[in-house]
C-alpha angles and dihedrals in degrees: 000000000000122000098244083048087056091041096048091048087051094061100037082061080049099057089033087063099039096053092038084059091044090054091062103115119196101168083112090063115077108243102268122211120252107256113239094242124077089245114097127229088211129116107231109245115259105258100230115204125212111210115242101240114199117203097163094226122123120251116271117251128202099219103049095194132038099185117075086221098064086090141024107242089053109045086047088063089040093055090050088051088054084052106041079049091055079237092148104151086045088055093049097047100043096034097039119092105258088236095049086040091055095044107054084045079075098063095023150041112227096248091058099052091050092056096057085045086055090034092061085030092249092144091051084053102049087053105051078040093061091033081060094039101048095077089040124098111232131235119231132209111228092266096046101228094106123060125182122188126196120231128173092223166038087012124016088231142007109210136203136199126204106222102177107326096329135101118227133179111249 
């Protein structure tokens, strides 16, 4: 059992008990008169416990992923909100396989390396490529860790891979 498990169960006895005490309805008892000693006259309320169930399973969560690159579709409008910001460093290192990524930061800096892209109009291209993409289905390989999506111009294809649970372009 995780601690926010612990912690969420904790505060659902909590409200449990608070709403249970503010359920107590005495509008059928005449009003009675304080009593002129610091004793009260009152019964003391019976203290209803909840049981903590434990059922091991994370709390749901209405968003599922965080990370645009989790899925296709949204890392495709992320990384045309990294363009369309002139966030080009930010695009490389977040939308380059991590290996290939690695490995031309041996011969290269980034900067470098984003200035040839500009130089030969990659980057342009990769942008009209995923403005294209983004209204297009993808097309999986079996085990789902390759996607290729179609496009009439101005590449054939624009192509993902799948490293871990992230989507890169390939």
């Amino acid at each position: 059992m995780t601690y926010k498990s612990v912690l969420l169960q904790l505060l659902l006895t909590t409200l449990t008990l608070t709403l249970l005490s503010a359920c107590d309805k005495p509008g059928n008892d005449t009003p009675k008169e304080k009593p002129a000693s610091p004793v009260t006259t009152d019964k003391p309320k019976p203290i209803v416990a909840a049981p903590l169930v434990s059922t091991n399973k994370p709390p749901i969560s209405k968003s599922k992923s965080k990370n645009p690159r989790r899925k296709i579709s949204t890392a495709i409008l992320h990384a045309l909100s990294l363009l369309d910001k002139n966030e080009h460093q930010a695009f490389i290192k977040t939308y380059m396989p991590p290996k290939f990524l690695k490995k031309i930061l041996t011969s290269y800096t980034l900067d470098k390396f984003l200035e040839m892209l500009k130089e030969k109009g990659k980057i342009k291209n990769i942008y009209t490529s995923l403005t294209a993409a983004k209204n297009v289905k993808p097309v999986y390989n079996k085990m789902r860790n390759r996607a290729t999506i179609k496009l009439k111009a101005p590449a054939q294809a624009i192509s993902f891979i799948k490293v871990k649970r992230y989507w890169y372009i390939r």
